[in-house]
N, C-alpha and C positions, 0 to 999 in steps of 0.2 A: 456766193452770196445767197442768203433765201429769200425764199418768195416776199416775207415778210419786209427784210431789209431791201431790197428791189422797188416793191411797192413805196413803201417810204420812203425811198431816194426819189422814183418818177413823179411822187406828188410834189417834193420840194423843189423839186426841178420846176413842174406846171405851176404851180403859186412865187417861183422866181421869175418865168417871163411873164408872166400877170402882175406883176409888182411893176415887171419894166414898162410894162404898157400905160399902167397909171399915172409912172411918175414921167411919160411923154407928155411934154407940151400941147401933140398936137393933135392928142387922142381927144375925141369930144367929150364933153361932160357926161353926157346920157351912158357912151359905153364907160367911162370913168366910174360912174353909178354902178353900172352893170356889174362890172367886175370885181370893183371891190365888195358886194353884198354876195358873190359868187365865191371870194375867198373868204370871207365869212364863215358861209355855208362848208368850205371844204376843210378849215380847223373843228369845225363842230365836234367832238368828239363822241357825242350820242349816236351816230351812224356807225358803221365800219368805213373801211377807207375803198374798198370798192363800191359801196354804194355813194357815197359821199362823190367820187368820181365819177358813176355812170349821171350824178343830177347834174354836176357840173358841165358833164360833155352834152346832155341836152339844153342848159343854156345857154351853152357856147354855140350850138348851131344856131339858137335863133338870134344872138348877137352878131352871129359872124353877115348874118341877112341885110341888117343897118345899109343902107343905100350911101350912107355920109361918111362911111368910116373909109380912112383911107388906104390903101392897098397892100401897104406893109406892115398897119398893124391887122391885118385880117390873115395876112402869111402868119404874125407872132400867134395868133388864135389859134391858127391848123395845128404849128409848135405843141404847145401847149395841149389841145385835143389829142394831140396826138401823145403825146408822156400818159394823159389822163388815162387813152383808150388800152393803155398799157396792163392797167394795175389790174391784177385778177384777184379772186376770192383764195 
């Protein structure tokens, strides 16, 4: 597989547990907010998809901070960081 197709599996991988996070019940609203304005950002096609990624993995850190979020969706975030922290140029 190339780098190309790689990267664009790892992103649709990271905007599928981001998808799954929102559509939890018991995700708060505010990271609810958060994340979906963050896949947003990561269909945007005006970026490339590594950089579209590396903004994403900086939101994701200060989301993952949230004092109220609860501990197993902050493991689905590392998930997800972690697919993001993947895709290279």
């Amino acid at each position: 597989m190339t780098d190309d197709a790689q990267n664009k599996e790892a992103m649709k991988e990271a905007v599928g547990t981001l998808e799954q996070i929102i559509a939890s019940n018991s995700t708060p609203k505010t990271i609810k907010k958060s994340i979906t304005d963050m896949i947003t950002g990561l269909n945007n096609q005006e970026y490339s998809l590594s950089v579209r990624a590396a903004n994403a993995v900086s939101l994701l850190d200060d989301v993952t901070q949230d004092p109220n979020m609860p501990s197993y969706v902050r493991t689905q975030l590392w998930q997800a960081v972690s697919k993001l922290e993947s895709i290279r140029e």
